[in-house]
C-alpha positions as CSV (number, residue, x, y, z in Angstrom):
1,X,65.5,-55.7,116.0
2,X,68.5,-58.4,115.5
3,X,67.9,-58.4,111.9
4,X,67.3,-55.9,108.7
5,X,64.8,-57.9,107.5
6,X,62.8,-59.2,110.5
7,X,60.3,-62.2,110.4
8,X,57.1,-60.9,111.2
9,X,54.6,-63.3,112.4
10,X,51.2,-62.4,111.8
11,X,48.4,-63.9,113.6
12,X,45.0,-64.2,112.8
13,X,41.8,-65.6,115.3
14,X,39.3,-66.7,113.2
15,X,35.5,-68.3,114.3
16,X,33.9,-69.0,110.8
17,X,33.4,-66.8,108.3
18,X,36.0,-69.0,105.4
19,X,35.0,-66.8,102.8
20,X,36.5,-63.7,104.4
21,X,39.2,-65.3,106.3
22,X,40.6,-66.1,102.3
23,X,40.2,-63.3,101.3
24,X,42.5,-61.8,104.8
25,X,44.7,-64.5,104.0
26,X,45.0,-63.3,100.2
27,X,46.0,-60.3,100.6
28,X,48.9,-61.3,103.3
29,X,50.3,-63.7,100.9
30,X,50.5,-60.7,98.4
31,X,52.4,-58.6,100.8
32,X,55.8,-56.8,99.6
33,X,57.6,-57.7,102.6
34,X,58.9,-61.5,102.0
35,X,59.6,-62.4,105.3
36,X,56.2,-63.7,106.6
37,X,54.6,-66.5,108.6
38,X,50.9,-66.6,109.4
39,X,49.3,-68.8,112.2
40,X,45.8,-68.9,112.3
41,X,44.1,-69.5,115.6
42,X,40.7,-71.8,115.3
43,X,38.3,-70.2,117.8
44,X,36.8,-73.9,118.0
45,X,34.8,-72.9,114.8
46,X,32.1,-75.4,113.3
47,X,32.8,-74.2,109.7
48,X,35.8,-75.1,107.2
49,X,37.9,-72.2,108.2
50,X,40.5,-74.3,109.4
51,X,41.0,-76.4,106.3
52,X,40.9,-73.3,104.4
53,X,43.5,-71.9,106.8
54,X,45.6,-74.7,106.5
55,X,45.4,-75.1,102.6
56,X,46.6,-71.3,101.9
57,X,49.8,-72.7,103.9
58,X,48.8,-71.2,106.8
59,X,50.1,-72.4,110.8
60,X,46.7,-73.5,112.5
61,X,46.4,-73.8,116.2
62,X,42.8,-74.6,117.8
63,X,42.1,-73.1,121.0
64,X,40.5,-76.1,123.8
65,X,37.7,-73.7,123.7
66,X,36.2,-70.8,122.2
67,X,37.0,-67.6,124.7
68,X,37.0,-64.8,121.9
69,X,39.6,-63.2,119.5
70,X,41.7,-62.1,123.3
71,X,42.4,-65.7,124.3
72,X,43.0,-66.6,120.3
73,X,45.6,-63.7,120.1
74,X,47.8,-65.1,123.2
75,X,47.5,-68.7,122.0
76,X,48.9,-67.3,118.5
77,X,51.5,-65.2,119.8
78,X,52.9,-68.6,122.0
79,X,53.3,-70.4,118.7
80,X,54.8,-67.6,116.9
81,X,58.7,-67.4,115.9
82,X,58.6,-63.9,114.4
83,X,60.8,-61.0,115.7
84,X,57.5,-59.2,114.9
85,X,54.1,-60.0,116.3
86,X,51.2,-58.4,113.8
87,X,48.4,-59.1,115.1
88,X,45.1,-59.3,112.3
89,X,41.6,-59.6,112.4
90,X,40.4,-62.6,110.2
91,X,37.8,-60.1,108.7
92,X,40.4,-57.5,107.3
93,X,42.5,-57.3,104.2
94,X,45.7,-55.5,104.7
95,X,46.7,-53.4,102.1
96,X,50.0,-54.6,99.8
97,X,52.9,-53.0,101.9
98,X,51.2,-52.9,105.2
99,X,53.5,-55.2,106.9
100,X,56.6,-53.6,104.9
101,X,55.8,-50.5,106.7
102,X,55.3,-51.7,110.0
103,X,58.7,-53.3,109.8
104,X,60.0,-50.2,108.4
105,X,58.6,-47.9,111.2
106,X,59.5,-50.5,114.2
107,X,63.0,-51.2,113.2
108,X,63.5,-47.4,112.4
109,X,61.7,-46.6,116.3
110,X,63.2,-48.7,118.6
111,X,61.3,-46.7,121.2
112,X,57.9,-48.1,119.7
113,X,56.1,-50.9,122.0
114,X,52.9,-51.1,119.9
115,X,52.2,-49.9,116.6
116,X,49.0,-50.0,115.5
117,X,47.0,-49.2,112.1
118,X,43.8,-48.3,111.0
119,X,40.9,-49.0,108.7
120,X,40.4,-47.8,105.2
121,X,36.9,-45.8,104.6
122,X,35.6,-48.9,102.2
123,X,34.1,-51.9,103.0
124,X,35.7,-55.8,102.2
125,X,32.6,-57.6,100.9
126,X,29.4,-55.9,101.8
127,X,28.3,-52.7,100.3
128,X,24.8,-52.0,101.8
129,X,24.1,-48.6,102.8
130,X,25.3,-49.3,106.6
131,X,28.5,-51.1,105.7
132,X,29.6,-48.3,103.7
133,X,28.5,-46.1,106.5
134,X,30.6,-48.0,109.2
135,X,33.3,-48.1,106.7
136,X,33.4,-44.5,106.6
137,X,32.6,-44.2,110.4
138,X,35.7,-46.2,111.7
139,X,38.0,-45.1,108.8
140,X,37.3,-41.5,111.1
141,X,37.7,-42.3,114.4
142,X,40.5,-44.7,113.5
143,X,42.4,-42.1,111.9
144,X,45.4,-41.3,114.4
145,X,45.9,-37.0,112.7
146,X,41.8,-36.9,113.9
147,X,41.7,-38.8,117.3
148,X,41.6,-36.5,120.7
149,X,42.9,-39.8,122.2
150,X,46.1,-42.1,121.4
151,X,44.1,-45.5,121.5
152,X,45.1,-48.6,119.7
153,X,42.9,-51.4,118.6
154,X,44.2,-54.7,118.2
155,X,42.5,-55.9,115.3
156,X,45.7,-54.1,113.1
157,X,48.5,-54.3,115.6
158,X,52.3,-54.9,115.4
159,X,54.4,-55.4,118.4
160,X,58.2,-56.5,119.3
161,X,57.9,-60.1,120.1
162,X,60.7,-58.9,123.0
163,X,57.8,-56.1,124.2
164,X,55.1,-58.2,124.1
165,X,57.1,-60.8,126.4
166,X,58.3,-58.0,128.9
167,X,54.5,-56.4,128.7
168,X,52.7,-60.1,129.1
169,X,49.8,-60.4,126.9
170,X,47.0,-59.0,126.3
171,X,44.6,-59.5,129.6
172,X,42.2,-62.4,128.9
173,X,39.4,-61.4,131.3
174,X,38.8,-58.3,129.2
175,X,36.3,-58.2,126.4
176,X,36.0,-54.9,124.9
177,X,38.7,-52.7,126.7
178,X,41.7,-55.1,126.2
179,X,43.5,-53.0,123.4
180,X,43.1,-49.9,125.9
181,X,44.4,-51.7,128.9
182,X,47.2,-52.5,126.9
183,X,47.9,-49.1,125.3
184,X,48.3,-48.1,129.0
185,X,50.7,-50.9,129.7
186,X,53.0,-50.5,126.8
187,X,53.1,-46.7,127.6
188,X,54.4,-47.4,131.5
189,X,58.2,-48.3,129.4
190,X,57.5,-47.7,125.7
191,X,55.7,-44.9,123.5
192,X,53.3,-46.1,121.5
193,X,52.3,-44.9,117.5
194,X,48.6,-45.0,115.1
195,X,49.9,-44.8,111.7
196,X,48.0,-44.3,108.4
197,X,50.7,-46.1,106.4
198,X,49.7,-49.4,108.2
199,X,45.9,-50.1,106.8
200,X,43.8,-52.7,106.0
201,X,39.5,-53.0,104.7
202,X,37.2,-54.4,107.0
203,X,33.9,-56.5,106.4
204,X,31.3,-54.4,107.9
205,X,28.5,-55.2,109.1
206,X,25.2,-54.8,106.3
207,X,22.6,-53.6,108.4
208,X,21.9,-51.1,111.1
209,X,20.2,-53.0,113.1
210,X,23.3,-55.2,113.3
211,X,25.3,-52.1,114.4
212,X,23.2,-51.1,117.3
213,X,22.9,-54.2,118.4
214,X,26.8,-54.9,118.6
215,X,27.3,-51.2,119.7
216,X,25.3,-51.5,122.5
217,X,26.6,-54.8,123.7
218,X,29.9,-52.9,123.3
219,X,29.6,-50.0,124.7
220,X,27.9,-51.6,127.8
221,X,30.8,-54.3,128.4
222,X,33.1,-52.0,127.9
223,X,31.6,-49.6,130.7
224,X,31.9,-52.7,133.5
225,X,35.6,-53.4,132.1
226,X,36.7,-49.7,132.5
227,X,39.5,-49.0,134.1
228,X,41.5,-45.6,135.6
229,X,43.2,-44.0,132.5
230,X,41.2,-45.2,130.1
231,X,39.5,-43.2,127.9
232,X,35.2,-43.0,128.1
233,X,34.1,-44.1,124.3
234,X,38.0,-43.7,123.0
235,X,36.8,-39.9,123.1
236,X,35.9,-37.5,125.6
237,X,33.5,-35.6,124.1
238,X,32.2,-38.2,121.4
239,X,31.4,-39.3,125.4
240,X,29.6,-36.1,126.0
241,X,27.7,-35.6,123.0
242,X,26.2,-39.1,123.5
243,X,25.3,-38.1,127.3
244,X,23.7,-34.8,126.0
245,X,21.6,-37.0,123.1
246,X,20.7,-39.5,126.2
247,X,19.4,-36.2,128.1
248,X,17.4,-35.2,124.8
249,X,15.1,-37.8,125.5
250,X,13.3,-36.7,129.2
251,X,14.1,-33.3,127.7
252,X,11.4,-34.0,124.9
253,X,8.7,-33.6,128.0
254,X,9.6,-30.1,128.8
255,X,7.3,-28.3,127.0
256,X,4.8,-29.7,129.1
257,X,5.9,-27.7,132.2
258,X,7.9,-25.5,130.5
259,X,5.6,-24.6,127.4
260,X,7.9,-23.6,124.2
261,X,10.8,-22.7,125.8
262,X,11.6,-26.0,127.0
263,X,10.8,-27.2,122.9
264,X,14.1,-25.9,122.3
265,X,15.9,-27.8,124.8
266,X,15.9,-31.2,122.8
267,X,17.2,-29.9,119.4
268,X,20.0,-27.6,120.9
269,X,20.9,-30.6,122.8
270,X,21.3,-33.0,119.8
271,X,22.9,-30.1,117.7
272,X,25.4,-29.6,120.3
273,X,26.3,-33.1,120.2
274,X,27.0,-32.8,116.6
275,X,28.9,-30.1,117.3
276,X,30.7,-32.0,119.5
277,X,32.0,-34.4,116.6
278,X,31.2,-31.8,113.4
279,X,34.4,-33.5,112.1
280,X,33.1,-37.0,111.3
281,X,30.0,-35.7,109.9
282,X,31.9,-33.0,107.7
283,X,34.2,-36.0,106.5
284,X,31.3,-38.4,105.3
285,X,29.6,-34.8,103.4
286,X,32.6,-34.5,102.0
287,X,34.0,-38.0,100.8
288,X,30.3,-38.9,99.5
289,X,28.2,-36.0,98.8
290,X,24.8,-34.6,100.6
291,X,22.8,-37.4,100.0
292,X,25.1,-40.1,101.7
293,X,25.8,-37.0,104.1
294,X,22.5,-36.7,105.5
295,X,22.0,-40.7,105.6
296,X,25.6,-40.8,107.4
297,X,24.4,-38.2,110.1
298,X,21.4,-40.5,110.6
299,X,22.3,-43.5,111.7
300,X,25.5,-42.1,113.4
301,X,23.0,-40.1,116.0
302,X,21.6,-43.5,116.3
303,X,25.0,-45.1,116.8
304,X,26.1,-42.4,119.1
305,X,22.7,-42.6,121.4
306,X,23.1,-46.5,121.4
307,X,26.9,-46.2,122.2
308,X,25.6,-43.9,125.4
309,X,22.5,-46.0,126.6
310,X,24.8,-49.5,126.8
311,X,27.6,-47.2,128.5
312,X,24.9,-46.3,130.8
313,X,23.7,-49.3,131.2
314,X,26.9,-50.7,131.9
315,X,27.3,-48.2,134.5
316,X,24.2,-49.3,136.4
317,X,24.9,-52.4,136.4
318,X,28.6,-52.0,137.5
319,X,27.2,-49.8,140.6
320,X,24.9,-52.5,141.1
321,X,27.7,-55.5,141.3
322,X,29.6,-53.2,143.5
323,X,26.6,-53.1,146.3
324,X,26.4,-56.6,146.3
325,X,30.4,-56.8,146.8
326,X,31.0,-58.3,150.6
327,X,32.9,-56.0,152.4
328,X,36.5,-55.9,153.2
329,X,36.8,-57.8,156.5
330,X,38.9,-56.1,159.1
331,X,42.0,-58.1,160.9
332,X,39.9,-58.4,163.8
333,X,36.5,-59.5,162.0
334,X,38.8,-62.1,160.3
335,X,39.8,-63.3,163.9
């Protein structure tokens, strides 16, 4: 960095959602570190987001149309004047000295390309049963001293604005797999760092049904966006264990040619897929009790199956696209 004291730009995509975009913007303006501007980017949204944006003294930019928080993030980061690109979900509320510690760690690290944060294990604004779930879920898997894999996720993400101009930014076409394709990136010249001390709360989503649904759409785009070196599910054998609950399912007709030996093929296969992630289930039975405990384990099978259906879905369907690929035409065909 040029300076001691940095100006960090951070940059927020917003589509709606005013309530919880002032609530983000709240807690940035109540940050330690002093040296701040925000720039929210309009993802052409029809509500008041903007005016609220741009009443809290935030920068607003509009994209020409709405392409998702990827797009938004570039468009942000071409506007911003900061030494320091922190890129920030409009649904999340950083905690007071977030930014004063990703300065901290980035000017004390030169090394460090992309420094990303995670999510605290409480919900923003909802507090059903399933947000507080999620809450707890993420908070988890988010955690860098728990993950099997480095990932970074840019809803909580600081970058050099000088590494983020050498990288490029973040690949538009990608939907779901954009924070690992740029994790892999950064890594080809810089290292790359999770770190606790950089956190924020998150609005989950209030129902379950909500959470399939978007885990599933997830899980299955991000199957026909994967690319070599990237990581199946952020976690290998999260990855597994949702193949082995998949497999449960035909597995429930063994005991029809296999009489009760094959009725003990479905439950060892869903207990060793808990097995397989015994630590995020130990963690929700011990933050919140057995009740909450059993509740957590749940709907975090069901999140786990729905995570492995869409990822299989995605797969079929990626197969599919490939057969229907023309062929590579030889010189002499193209002659």
């Amino acid at each position: 960095m040029s300076r001691e004291h940095p100006l960090v730009s951070v940059i927020i995509p917003s589509y709606n959602r005013s309530d919880v975009l002032r609530l983000c913007l709240d807690a940035v303006a109540a940050q330690t570190y002093p040296h701040i501007e925000v720039i929210v980017v309009d993802d052409c949204g029809t509500e008041d987001a903007a005016l609220v944006a741009a009443s809290m003294g935030a920068k607003v930019v509009r994209t020409e149309v709405n392409g998702g928080p990827t797009p938004a993030r570039n468009l942000g980061a071409e506007h911003a004047t900061g030494e320091i690109l922190f890129f920030l979900d409009a649904d999340i509320a950083l905690d007071l000295d977030a930014v004063a510690n990703a300065v901290r760690i980035l000017t004390s690290h030169p090394r460090i390309g992309a420094l990303g944060g995670i999510l605290g294990p409480e919900s923003l604004v909802s507090q059903s049963l399933a947000a507080q779930y999620r809450a707890l879920q993420m908070h988890r898997w988010w955690m860098p001293a728990h993950r099997p894999t480095l990932e970074l996720h840019a809803a909580v993400l600081a970058v050099p604005t000088k590494v983020f101009a050498e990288i490029g930014p973040f690949d538009p076409r990608l939907r779901e797999t954009v924070s690992s394709d740029y994790r892999i990136r950064v890594t080809r010249s810089y290292t790359v760092k999770l770190s606790d001390a950089i956190r924020g709360r998150k609005d989950h989503d209030a129902t379950v049904g909500t959470i399939l649904r978007k885990v599933l759409r997830r899980a299955r785009i991000s199957a026909l966006d994967w690319h070599k070196g990237e990581t199946p599910g952020d976690s290998v054998p999260r990855a597994v264990g949702g193949a082995l609950l998949l497999a449960a399912v035909p597995a429930l007709a063994l005991p029809l040619v296999a009489g009760r030996a094959g009725a003990l093929v479905p439950p060892a296969l869903v207990a060793a897929a808990i097995a397989l992630d015994a630590g995020t289930h130990r963690f929700a039975y011990a933050q919140r009790g057995v009740a909450f405990g059993l509740y957590f384990s749940g709907v975090h099978l069901a999140v786990t199956f729905t995570g492995a259906l869409g990822g299989a879905i995605g797969v079929l369907q990626r197969l599919a696209l490939a057969r229907l690929e023309p062929p590579a035409r030889t010189p002499a065909a193209q002659d």
